[in-house]
MOPAC internal coordinates of N, CA, C and O (Angstrom, degrees):
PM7 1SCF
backbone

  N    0.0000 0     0.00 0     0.00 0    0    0    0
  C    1.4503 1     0.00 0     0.00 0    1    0    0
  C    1.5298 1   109.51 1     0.00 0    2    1    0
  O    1.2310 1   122.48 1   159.89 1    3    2    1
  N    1.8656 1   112.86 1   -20.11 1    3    2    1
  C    1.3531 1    87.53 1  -162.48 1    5    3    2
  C    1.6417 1    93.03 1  -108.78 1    6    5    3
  O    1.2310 1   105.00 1  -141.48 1    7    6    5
  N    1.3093 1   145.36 1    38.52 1    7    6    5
  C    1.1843 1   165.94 1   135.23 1    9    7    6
  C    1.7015 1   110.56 1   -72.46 1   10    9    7
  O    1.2310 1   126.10 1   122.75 1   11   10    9
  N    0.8936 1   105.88 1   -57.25 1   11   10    9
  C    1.7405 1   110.81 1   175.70 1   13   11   10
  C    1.8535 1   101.02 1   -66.71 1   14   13   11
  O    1.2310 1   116.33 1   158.36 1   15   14   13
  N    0.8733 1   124.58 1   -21.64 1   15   14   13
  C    1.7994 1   125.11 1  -168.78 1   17   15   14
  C    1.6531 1    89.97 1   -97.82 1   18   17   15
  O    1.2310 1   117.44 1   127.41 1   19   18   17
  N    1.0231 1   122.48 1   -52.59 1   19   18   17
  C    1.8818 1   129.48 1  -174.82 1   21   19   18
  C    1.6539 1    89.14 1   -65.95 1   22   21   19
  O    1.2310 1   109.46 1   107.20 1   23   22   21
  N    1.4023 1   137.36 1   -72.80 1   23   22   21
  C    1.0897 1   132.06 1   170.63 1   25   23   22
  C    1.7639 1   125.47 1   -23.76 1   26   25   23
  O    1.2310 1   129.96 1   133.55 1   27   26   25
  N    1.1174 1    98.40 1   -46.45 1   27   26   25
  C    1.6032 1    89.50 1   170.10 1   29   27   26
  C    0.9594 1   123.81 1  -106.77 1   30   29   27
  O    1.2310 1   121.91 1   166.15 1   31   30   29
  N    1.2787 1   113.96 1   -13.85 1   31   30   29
  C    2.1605 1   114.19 1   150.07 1   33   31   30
  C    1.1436 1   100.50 1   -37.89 1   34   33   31
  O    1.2310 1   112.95 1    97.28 1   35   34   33
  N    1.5242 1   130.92 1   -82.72 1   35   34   33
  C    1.1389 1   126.53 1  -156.47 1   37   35   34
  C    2.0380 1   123.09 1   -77.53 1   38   37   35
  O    1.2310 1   132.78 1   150.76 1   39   38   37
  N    1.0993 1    92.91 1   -29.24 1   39   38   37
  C    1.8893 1    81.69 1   146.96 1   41   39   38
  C    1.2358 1   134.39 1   -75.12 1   42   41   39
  O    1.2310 1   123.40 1   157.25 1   43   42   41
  N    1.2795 1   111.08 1   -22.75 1   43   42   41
  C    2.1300 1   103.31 1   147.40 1   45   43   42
  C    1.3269 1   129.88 1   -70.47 1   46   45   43
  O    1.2310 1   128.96 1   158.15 1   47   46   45
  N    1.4238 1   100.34 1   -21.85 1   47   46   45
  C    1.2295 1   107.87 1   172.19 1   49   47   46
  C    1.9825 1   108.97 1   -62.48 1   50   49   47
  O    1.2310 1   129.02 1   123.22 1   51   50   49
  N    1.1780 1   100.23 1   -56.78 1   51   50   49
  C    1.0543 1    99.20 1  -156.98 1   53   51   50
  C    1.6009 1   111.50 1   -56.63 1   54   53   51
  O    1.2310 1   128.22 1   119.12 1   55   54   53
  N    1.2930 1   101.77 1   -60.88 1   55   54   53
  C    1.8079 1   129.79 1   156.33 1   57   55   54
  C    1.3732 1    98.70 1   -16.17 1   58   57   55
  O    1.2310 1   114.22 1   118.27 1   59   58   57
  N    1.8973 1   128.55 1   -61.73 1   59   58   57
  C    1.5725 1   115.44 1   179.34 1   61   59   58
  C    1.5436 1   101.63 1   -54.63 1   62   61   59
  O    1.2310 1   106.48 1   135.28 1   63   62   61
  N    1.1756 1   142.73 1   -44.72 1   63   62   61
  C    1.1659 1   145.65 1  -155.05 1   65   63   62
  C    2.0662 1   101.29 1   -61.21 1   66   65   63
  O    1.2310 1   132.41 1   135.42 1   67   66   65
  N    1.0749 1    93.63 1   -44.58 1   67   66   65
  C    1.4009 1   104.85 1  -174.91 1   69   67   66
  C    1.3503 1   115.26 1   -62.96 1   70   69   67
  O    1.2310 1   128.07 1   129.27 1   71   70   69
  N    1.9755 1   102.07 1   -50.73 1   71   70   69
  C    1.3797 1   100.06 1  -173.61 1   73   71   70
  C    1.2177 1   110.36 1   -70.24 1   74   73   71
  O    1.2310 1   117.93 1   150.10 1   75   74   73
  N    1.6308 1   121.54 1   -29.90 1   75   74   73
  C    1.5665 1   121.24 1  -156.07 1   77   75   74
  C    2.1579 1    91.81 1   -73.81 1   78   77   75
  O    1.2310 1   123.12 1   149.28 1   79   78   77
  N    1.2061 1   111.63 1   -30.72 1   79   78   77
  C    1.5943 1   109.61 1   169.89 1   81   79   78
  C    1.5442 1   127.72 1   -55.61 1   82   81   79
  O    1.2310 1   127.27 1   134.53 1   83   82   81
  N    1.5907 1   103.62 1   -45.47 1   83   82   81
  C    1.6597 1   109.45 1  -155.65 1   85   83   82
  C    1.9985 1    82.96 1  -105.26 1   86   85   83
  O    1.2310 1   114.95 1   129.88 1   87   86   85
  N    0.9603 1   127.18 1   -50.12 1   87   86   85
  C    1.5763 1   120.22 1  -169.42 1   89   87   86
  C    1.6818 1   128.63 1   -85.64 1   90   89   87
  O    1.2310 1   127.72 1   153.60 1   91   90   89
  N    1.7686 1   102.75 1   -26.40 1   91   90   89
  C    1.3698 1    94.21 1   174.41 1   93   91   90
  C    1.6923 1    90.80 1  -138.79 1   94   93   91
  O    1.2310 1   125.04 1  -113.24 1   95   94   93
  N    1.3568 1   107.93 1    66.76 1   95   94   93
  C    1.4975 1   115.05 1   159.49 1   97   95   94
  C    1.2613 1   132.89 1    38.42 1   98   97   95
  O    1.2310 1   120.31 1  -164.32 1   99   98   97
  N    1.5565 1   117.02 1    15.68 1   99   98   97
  C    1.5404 1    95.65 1  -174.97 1  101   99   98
  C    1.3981 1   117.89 1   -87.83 1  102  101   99
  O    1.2310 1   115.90 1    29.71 1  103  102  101
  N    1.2465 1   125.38 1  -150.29 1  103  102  101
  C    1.3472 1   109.79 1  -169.04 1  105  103  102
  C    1.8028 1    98.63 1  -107.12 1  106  105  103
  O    1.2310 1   114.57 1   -10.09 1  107  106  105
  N    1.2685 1   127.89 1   169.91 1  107  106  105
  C    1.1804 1    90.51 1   164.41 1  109  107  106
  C    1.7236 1   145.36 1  -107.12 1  110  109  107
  O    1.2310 1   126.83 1  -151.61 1  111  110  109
  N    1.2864 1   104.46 1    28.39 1  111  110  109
  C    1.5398 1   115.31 1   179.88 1  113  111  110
  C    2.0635 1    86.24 1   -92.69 1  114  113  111
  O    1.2310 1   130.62 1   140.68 1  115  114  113
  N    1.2427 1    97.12 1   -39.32 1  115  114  113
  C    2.1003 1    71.71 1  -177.43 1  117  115  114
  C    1.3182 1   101.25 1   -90.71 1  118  117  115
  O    1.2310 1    98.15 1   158.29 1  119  118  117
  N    1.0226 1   156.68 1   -21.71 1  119  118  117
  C    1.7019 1   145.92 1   140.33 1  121  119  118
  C    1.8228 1   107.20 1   -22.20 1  122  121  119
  O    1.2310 1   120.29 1   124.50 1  123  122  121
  N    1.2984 1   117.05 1   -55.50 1  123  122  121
  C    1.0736 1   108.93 1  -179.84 1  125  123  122
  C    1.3491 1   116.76 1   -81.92 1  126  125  123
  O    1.2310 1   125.70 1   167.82 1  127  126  125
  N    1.2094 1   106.65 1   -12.18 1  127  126  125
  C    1.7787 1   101.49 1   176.24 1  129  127  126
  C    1.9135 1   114.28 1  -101.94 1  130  129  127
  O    1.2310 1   121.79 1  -167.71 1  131  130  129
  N    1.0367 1   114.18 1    12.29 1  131  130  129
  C    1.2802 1   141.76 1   170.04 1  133  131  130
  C    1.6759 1   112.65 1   -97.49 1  134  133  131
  O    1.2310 1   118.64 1   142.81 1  135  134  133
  N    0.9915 1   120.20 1   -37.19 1  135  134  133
  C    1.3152 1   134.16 1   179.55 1  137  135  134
  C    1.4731 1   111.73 1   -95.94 1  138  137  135
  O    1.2310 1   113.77 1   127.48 1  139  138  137
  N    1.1592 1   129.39 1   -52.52 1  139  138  137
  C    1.6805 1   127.70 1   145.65 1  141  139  138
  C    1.4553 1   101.93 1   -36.10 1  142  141  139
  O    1.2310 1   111.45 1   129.07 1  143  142  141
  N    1.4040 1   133.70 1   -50.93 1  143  142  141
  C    1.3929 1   123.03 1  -158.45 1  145  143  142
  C    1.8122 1   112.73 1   -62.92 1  146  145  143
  O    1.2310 1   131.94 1   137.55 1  147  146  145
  N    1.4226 1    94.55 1   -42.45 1  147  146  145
  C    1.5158 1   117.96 1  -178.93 1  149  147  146
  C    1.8800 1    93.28 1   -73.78 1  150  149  147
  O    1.2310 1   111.76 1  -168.96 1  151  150  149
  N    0.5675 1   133.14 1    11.04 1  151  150  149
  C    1.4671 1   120.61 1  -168.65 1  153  151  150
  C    1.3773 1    99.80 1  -120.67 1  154  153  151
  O    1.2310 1   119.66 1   145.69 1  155  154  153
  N    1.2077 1   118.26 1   -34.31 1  155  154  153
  C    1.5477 1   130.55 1  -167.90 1  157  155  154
  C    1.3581 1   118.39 1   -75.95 1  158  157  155
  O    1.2310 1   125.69 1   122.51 1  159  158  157
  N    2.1331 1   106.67 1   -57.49 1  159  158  157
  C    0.8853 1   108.79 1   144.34 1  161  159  158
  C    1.9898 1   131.98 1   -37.66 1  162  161  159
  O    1.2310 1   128.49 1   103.89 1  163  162  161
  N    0.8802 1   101.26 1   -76.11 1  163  162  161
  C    1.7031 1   115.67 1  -179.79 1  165  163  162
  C    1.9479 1    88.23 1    -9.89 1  166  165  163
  O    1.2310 1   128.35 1   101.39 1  167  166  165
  N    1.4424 1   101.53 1   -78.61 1  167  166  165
  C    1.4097 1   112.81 1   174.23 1  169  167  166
  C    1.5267 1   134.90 1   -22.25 1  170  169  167
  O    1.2310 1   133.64 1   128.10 1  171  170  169
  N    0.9678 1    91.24 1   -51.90 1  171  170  169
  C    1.8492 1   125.32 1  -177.57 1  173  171  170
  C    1.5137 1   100.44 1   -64.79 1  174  173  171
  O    1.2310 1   116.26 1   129.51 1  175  174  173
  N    1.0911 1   124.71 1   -50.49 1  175  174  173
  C    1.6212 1   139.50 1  -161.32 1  177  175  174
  C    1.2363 1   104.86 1   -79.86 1  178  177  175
  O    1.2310 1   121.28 1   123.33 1  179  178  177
  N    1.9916 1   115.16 1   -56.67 1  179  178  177
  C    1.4509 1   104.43 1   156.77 1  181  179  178
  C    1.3164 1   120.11 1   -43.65 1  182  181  179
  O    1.2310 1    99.48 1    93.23 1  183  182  181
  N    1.2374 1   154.60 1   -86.77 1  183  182  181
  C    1.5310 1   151.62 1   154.62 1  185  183  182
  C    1.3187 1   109.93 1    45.73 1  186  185  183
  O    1.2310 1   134.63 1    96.05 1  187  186  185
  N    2.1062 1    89.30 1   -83.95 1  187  186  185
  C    1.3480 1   112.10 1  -173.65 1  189  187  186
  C    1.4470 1   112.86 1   -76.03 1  190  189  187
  O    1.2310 1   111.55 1   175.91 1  191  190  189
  N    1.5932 1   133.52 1    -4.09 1  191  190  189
  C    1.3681 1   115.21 1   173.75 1  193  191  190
  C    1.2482 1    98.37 1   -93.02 1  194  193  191
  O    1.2310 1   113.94 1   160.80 1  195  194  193
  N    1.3207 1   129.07 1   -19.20 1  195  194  193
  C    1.6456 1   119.68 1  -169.03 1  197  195  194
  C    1.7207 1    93.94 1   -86.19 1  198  197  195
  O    1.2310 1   109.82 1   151.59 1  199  198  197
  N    1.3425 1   136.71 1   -28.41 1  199  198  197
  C    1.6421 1   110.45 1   168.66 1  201  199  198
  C    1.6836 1   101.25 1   -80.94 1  202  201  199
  O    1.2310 1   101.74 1   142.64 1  203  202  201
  N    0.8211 1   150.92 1   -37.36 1  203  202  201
  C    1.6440 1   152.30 1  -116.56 1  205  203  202
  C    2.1716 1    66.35 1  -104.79 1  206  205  203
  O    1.2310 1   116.05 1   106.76 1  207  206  205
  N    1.1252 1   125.11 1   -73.24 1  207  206  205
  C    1.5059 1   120.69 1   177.36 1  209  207  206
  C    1.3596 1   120.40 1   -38.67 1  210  209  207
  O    1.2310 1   123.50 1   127.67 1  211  210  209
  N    1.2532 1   110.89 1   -52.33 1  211  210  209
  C    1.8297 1   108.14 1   176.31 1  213  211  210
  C    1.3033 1   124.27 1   -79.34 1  214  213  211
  O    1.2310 1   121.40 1   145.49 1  215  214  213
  N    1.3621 1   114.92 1   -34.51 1  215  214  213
  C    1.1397 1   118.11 1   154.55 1  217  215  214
  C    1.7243 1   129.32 1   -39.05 1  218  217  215
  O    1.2310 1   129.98 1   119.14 1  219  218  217
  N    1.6299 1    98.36 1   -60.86 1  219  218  217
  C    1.9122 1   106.70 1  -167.71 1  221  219  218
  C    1.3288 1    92.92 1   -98.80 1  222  221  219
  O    1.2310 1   113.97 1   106.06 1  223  222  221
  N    1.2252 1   129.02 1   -73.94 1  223  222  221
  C    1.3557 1   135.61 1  -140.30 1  225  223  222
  C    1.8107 1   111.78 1   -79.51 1  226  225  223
  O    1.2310 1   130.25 1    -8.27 1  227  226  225
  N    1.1939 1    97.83 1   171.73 1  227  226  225
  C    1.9689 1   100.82 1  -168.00 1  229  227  226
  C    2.1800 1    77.37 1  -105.45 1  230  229  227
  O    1.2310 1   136.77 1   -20.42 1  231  230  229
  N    1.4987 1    85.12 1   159.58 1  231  230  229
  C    1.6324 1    96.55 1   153.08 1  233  231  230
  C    1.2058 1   140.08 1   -35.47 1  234  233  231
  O    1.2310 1   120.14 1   121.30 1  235  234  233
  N    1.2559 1   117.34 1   -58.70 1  235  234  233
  C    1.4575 1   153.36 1   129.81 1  237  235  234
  C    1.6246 1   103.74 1    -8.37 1  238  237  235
  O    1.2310 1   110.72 1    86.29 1  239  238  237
  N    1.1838 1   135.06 1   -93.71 1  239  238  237
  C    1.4610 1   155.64 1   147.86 1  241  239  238
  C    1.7646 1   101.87 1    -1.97 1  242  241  239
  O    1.2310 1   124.71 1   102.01 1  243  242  241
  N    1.3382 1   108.57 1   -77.99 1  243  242  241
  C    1.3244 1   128.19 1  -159.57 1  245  243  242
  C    1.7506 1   105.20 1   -66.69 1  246  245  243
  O    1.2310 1   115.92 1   160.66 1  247  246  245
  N    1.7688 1   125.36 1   -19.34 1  247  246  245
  C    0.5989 1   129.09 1   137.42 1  249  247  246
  C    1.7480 1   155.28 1   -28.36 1  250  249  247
  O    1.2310 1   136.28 1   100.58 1  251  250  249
  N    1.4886 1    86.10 1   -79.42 1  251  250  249
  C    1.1186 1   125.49 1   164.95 1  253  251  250
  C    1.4618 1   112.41 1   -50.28 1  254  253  251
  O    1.2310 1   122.74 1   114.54 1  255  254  253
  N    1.0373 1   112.35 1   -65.46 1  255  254  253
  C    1.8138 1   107.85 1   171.28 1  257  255  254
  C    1.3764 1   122.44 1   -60.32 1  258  257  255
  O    1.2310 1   120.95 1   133.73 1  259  258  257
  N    1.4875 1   115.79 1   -46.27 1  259  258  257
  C    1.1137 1    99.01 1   174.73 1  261  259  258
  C    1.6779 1   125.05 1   -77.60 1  262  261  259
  O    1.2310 1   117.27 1  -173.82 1  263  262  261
  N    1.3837 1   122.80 1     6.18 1  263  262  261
  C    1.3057 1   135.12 1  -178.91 1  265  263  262
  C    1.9725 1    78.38 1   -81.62 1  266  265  263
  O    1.2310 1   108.51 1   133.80 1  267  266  265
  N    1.1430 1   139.09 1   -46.20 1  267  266  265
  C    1.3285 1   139.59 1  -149.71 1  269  267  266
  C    1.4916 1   100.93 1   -77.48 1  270  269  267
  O    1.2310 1   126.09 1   141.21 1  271  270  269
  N    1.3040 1   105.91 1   -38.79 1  271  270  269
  C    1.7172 1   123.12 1  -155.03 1  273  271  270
  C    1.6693 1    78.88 1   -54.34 1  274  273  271
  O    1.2310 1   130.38 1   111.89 1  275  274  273
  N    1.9714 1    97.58 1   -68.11 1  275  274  273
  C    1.3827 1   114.66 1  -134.20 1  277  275  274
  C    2.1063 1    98.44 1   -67.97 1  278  277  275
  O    1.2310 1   121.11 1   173.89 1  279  278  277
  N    1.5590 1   115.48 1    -6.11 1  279  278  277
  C    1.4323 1    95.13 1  -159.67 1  281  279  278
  C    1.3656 1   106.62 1  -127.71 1  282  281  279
  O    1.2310 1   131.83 1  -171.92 1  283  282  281
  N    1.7486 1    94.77 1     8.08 1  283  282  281
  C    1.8095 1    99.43 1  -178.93 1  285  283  282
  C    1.6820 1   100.57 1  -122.65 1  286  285  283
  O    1.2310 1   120.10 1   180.00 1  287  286  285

């Protein structure tokens, strides 16, 4: 499952790369470095939610929110 989820991260990824070229003009070395940027972050954030969760929150908790994150 987590090959099929990385798999289509990075074909949206790429796809933003395209649109941010052909629909809102950028060039494309900062299209691609805009899209790396968002990608990096994305990364980074997982990191910090997986300690910021083990750290504070119970199972239960870490659950629960992210059932919230993903459906609100």
């Amino acid at each position: 499952v987590e090959v099929l989820e990385n798999l289509a991260f990075l074909a949206n990824a790429s796809n933003l790369v395209m649109y941010m070229v052909k629909f809102m003009h950028f060039e494309p070395a900062k299209a691609a470095n805009a899209v790396t940027n968002f990608m990096g972050t994305a990364f980074l954030l997982a990191l910090l939610g997986g300690f910021l969760s083990d750290a504070f929150l119970t199972t239960y908790h870490t659950y629960l929110l992210s059932a919230l994150v993903e459906f609100c």
